[in-house]
C-alpha positions as CSV (number, residue, x, y, z in Angstrom):
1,X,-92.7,33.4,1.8
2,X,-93.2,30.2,2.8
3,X,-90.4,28.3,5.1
4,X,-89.6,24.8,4.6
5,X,-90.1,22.4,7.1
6,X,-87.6,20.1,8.7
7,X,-87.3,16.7,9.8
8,X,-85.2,14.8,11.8
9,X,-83.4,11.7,10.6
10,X,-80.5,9.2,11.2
11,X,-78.2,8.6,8.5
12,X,-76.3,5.3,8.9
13,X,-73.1,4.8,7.1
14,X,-70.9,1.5,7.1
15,X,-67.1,1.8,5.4
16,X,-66.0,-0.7,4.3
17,X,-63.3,0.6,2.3
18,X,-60.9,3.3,4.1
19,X,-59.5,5.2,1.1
20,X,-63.2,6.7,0.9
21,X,-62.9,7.9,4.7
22,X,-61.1,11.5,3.3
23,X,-64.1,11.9,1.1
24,X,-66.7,10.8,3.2
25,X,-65.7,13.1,5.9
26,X,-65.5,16.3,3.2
27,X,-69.3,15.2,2.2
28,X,-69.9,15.3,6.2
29,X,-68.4,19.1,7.1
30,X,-70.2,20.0,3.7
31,X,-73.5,19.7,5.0
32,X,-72.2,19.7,8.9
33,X,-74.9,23.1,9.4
34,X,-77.5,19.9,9.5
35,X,-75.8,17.3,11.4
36,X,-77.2,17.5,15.4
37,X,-74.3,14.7,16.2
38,X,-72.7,11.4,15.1
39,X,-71.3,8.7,16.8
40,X,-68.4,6.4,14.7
41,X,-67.5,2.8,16.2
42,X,-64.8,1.4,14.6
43,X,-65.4,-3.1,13.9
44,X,-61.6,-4.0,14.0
45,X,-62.6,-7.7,14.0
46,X,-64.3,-6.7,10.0
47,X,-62.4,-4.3,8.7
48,X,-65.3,-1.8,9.2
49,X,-66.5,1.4,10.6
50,X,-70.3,2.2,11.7
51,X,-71.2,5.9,11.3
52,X,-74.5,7.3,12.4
53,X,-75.1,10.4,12.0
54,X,-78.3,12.3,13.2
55,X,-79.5,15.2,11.2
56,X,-82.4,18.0,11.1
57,X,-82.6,19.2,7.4
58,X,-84.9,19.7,4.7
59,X,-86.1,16.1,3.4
60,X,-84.5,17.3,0.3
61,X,-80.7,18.3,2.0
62,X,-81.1,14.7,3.6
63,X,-81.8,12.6,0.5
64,X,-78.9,14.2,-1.0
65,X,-76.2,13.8,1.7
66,X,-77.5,10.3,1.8
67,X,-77.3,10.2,-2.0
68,X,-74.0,11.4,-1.7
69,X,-72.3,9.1,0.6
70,X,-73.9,6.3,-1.0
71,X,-71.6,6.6,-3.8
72,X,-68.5,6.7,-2.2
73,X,-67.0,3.2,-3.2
74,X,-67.0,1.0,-0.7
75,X,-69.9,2.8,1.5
76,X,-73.2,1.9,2.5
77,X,-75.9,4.5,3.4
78,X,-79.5,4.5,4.6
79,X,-81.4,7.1,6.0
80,X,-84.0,6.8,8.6
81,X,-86.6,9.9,9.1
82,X,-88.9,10.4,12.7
83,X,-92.0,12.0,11.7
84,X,-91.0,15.0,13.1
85,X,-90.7,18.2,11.5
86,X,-89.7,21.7,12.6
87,X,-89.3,25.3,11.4
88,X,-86.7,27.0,12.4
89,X,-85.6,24.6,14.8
90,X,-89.3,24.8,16.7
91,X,-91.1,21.9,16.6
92,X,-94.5,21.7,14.5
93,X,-97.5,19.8,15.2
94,X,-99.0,18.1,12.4
């Protein structure tokens, strides 16, 4: 059987509406397996909140949490992907 391979990517993830914060976080513990870390920073002078979070998932399992979070009205989400890719955690070379 063969394993699928990883990558590592950045989601990032601007609210700009806070009733989709209860949602956005479900999507996050969801597919929290994937996530390596995120960092939040509140914009108080906006009305906004910068989210990134940094993931090692299928490219599959990322499109979709991306995907996901993109339709949560009133957020924005883009994900970035390193070239990168792993097995198990173990990095490949390509």
């Amino acid at each position: 059987m063969e394993s699928i391979e990883n990558r590592v990517a950045i989601i990032g993830i601007i609210v700009e509406k806070s009733e989709s914060v209860e949602a956005l976080n479900a999507i996050l513990h969801e597919y929290s397996s994937y996530m390596i870390g995120r960092m939040g920073i509140p914009y108080h002078e906006l009305g906004i909140n910068i989210i990134s979070v940094a993931v090692n998932a299928p490219q599959s399992v990322i499109s979709a949490l991306s995907g996901k979070i993109g339709r949560l009205d009133g957020v924005s989400a883009k994900a970035a992907y390193s070239n990168v890719t792993s097995k198990n955690g173990a990095r490949t070379d390509e």
